[in-house]
N, C-alpha and C positions, 0 to 999 in steps of 0.2 A: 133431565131438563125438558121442560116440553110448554109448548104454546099457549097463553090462556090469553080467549078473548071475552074480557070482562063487562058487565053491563052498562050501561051510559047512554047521554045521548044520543051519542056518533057511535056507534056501534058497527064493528065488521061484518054488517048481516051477512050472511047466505053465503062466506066467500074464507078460503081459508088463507095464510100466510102463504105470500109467493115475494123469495128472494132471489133479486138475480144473480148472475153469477159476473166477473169482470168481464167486457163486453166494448167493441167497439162502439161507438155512435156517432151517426150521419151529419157532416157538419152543417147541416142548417137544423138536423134537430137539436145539435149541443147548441147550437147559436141560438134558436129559438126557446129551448129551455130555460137559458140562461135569463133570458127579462130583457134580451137586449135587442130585437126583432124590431125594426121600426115599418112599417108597414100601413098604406093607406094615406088616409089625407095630412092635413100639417094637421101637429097639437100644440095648444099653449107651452110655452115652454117656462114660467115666470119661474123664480129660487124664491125658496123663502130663505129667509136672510138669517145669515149666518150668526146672528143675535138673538134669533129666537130659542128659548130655553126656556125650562118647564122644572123646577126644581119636582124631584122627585117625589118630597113630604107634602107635593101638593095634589097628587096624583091621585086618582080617584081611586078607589076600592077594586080589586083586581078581583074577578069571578075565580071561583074555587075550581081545584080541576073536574076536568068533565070527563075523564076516566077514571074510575072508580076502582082503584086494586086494591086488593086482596093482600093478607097479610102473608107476606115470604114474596109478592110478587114485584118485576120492576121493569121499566123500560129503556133500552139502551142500541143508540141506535149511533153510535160514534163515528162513523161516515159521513154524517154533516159537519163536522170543523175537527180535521185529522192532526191540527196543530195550531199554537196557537194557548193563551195562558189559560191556566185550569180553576176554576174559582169552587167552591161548594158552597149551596146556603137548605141551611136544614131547617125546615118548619115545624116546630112543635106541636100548633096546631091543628097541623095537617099531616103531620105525622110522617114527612117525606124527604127526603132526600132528593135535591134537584143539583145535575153535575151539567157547569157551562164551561167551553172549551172556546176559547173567540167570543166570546161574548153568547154564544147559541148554546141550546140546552141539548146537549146528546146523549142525557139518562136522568131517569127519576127512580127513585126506589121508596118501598115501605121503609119503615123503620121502627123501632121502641127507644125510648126516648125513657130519663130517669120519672120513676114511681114517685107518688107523695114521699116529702122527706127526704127525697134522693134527686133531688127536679135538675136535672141538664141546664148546666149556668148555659144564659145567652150570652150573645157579645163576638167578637170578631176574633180569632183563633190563628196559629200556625201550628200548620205538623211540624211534633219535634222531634219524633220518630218514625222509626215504622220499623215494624219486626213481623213477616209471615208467621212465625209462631210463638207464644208470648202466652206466660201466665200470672193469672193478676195473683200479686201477692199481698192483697188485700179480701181473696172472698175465697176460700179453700181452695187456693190455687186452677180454680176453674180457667179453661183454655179460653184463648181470645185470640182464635185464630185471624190472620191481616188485619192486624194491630197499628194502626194509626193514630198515634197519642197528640192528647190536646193541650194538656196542660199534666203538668210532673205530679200532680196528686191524686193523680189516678182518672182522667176524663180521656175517652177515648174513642173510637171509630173501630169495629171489628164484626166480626159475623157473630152471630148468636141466635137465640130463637126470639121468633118475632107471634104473640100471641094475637098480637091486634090493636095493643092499648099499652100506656108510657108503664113499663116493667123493668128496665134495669136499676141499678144505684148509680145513677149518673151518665154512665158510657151511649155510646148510641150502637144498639144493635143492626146488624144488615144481614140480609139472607146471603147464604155463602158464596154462593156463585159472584152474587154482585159485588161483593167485598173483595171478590179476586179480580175483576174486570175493575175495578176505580183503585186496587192498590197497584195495579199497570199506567194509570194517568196523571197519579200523584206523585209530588215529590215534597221532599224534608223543607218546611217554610213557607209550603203553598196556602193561603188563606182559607178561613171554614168560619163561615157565618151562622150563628144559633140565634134564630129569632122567634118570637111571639108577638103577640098583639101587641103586649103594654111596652115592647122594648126597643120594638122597630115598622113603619108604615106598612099597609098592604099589601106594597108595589115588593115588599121582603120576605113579610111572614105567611104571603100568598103568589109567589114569584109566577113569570110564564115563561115564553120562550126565549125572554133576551136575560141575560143576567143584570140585576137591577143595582148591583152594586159592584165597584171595582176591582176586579181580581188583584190589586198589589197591592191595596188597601185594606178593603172592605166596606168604605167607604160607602155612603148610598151615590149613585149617582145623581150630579147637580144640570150635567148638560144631556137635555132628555130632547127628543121631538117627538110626539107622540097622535095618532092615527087624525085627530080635529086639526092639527095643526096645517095639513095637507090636503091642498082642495086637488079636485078635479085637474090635470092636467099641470102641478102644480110638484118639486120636488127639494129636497136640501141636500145642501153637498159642501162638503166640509172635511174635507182631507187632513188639514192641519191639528185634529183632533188626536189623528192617530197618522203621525208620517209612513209608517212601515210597520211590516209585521203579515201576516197573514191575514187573505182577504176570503169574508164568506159571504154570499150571496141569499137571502131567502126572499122568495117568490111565493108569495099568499094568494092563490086564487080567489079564494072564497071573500079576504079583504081589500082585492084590488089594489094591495101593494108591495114593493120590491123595494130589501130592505139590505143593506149596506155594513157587515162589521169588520174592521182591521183591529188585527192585537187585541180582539175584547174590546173593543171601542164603536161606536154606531156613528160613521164617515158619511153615510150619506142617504136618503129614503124617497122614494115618487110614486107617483099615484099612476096606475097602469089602467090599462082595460082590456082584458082580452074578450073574445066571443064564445067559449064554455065558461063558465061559472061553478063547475062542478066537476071539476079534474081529481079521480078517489085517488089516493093514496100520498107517497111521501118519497120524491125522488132526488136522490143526491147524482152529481156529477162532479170529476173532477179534472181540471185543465192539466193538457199533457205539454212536453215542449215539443217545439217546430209551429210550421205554421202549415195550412190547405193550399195546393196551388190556386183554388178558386182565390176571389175577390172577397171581403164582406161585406154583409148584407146589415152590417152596423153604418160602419165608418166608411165615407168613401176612400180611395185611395190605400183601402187597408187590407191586408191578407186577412183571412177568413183563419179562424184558431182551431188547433183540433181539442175537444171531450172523450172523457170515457166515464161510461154508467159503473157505477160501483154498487149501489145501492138501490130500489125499488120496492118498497112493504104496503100493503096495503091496497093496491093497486087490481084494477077488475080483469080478472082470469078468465071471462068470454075471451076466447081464440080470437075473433071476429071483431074486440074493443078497441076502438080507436087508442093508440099511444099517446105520448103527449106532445112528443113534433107533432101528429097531425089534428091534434084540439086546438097547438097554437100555432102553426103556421097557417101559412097563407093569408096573411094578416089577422091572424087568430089574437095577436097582442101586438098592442103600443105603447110604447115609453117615451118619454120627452126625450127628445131627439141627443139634447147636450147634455142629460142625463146619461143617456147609453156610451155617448164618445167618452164622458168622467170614467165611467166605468172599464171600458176598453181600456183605454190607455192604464189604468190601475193592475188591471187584469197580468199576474204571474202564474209559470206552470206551477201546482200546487191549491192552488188556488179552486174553493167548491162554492158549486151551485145546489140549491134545495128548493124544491120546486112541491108548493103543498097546497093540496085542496083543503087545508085546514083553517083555521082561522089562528091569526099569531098574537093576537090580543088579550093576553095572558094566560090562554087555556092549554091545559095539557095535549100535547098531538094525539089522537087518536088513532091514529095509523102507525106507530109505531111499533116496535114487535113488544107484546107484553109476555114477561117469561116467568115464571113459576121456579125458585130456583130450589133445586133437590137437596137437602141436606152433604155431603160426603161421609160417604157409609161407612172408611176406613177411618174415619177421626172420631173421639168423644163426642157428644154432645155440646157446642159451642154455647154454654149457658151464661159462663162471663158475666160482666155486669150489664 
């Protein structure tokens, strides 16, 4: 298994994969990381009202991704939402596999998808099985190793070879490695969406970073807020959408906003500012229990929370580069004020922050680790369907 950084826009120039390792962190850097830093003059603090909705089928055309992989390649970066519902939505078109866990995307994989005459029915799915080794008895008993079945007549999720282009009778191929890391987050009844242009909107059959349809459905999502809806100094907050469940945090530098999911669900989003605009890479945190003797620098009257970095990919390897406490402290970021206390108070151990120089606006992260995954040299050939 080994690192591939692929061509594209955003591209990892000059700069190789650096992961860290578990790691304390400073609590005004986990505090500043987190989006909830208030710092500086007063900001507007207006909501938009909790009526605002955006049916999804109206949603404009979502940009294809801007990382470009390779066939066998995927990306998996499951440290942003460690819990939390598990949805799948495969793109025929695009030939990918996008895995969301809380509503946030923390793997994308190639994939082969069924050949003329054999075309992968779309439509809204449960796993009925799953069996680590499994041979169809439908095509000379060829292996279909992490066997995820879709339907009892033979449609199915498994590793196999992935040439570049739709090649199985139906099933959906995945490079092996990745089909052992998604049959660890799946379970028997979870939902797996198969879309196309003609059978489901953009915002599905070209998905980004938030999962655009309901994990216990599949449903397209109806209650949307989306980046025009939110001016300047301006945020929504809407708890009652999702009362409980796992809370994840994403922090877009690049789009200037801090984005809110419980259970799979989008609770609440504001418009920020911080003073870099160009923070590289892709940094998850996650909330511990207890609290800092210090004070916080959110909430008056509030103990200060403790963080711990779990995750960093992408990020610039000068000895000498600023971190991301100190890109955003020191009033490096602001967030409307009753936005950040929403937050606090939501805030449980468990609970992660993803903090990205990336843009969240449907495009694929670029900073996330892209992996090449190796055949397993002790098994057949996983040809399957």
């Amino acid at each position: 298994m080994k690192p591939v950084f692929p061509p594209g826009p955003a591209p990892i120039s000059g700069r190789g994969l650096r992961q860290t390792g578990w790691g304390r962190v400073p609590l005004q850097a986990a505090a500043l990381a987190l989006g909830l830093a208030i710092a500086g003059g007063a900001m507007a603090q207006e909501a938009v009202s909790a009526g605002a909705e955006v049916d999804a089928e109206d949603v404009p055309a979502l940009p294809t991704s801007t990382v470009r992989l390779e066939a066998g390649e995927y990306l998996w970066m499951p440290e942003m939402a460690p819990s939390g519902p598990v949805v799948l939505v495969i793109s025929l078109p695009e030939q990918l596999l996008h895995v969301y866990r809380n509503g946030v995307r923390i793997g994308v994989s190639t994939v082969s998808t069924g050949k003329a005459g054999h075309e992968t029915p779309t439509g809204v799915f449960s796993i009925l099985q799953k069996r680590k080794e499994h041979y169809s008895n439908l095509y000379n008993n060829a292996p279909m190793p992490y066997m995820q079945r879709l339907t009892w007549d033979g449609i199915a999720l498994h590793a196999g070879s992935l040439p570049g282009y739709p090649a199985s009778h139906g099933c959906v191929r995945l490079p092996f490695d990745f089909s052992q890391k998604l049959y660890g987050v799946t379970a028997n009844g979870m939902t797996v969406v198969v879309a196309n242009e003609s059978s489901h909107s953009p915002a599905v059959s070209s998905p980004g970073w938030f999962a655009p349809v309901d994990a216990g459905t599949g449903e397209v999502r109806g209650q949307r807020i989306e980046f025009g809806d939110i001016g300047p100094g301006e945020y929504s907050w809407n708890p009652e959408r999702a009362p409980d469940g796992a809370l994840t945090l994403v922090l877009s530098v690049a789009d200037q906003q801090l984005v809110a999911m419980r259970n799979g669900v989008e609770i609440g989003r504001a418009s920020v500012t911080t003073r870099d605009t160009q923070i590289p890479g892709t940094h998850v945190y996650v909330m511990l229990d207890g609290e800092e003797p210090t004070a916080s620098t959110v909430v008056a009257d509030r103990s200060a929370l403790r963080w711990l970095e779990v995750a960093s990919i992408g990020g610039d390897e000068t000895p000498d580069a600023p971190g991301v406490a100190t890109r955003l402290g020191d009033g490096g970021l602001q967030v409307p004020p009753a936005f950040a206390a929403n937050i606090y108070n939501a805030l449980e151990p468990g609970a992660t922050v993803v903090v990205t120089g990336e843009s969240i606006r449907g495009t694929t992260p670029a900073d996330l680790t892209v992996i090449r995954a190796d055949e397993d040299p002790t098994a057949p050939p996983p040809k399957g369907k």
